[in-house]
ZAMARGU-4260 file (C-alpha; in steps of 0.2 Angstrom, whole numbers, plus 5000, padded with zeros to 4 digits):
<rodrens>
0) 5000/5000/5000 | 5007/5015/4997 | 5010/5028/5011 | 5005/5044/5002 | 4986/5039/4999
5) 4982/5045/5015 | 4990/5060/5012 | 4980/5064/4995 | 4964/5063/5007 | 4968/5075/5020
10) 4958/5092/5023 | 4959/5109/5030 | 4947/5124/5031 | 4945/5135/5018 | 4939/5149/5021
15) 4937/5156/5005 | 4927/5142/4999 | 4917/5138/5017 | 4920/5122/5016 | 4935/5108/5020
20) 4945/5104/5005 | 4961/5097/5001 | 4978/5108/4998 | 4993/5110/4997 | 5009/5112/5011
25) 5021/5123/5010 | 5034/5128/5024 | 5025/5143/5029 | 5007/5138/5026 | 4994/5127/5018
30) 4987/5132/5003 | 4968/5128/4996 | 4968/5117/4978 | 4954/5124/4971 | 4957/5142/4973
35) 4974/5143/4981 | 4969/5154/4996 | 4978/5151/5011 | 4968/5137/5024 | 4968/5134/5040
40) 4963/5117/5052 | 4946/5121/5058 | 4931/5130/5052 | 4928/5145/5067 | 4914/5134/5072
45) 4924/5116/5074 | 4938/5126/5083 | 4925/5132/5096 | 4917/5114/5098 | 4936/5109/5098
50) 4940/5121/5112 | 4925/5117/5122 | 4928/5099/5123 | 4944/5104/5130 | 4939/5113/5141
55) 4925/5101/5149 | 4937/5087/5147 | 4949/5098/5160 | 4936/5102/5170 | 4931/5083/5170
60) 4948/5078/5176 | 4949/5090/5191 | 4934/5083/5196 | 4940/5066/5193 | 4927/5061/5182
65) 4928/5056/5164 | 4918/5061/5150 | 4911/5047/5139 | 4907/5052/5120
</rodrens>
């Protein structure tokens, strides 16, 4: 199997297009395929679920409890 197919699959946010798509790496930065606008990990609503979760999972663990999903 060849390493790099999942590579070809991966996807970050663009925000240009609103929507995840595949792109390029550069050293600096990622760029969108199919408009070449720079993307970034998460949509600015992903990164606030992101973050959330984070958050409660913390808050979880100083309780001593764990969050099931």
């Amino acid at each position: 199997m060849n390493s790099n197919v999942h590579y070809y699959n991966q996807k970050k946010y663009c925000p240009h297009c609103r929507e995840y798509k595949r792109y390029l790496q550069s050293i600096d930065a990622s760029y969108c395929v199919a408009c070449g606008s720079k993307v970034r990990l998460f949509s600015s609503a992903d990164k606030k679920a992101f973050l959330a979760g984070l958050q409660s999972d913390k808050e979880a663990s100083k309780k001593g409890t764990k969050r099931v999903s």
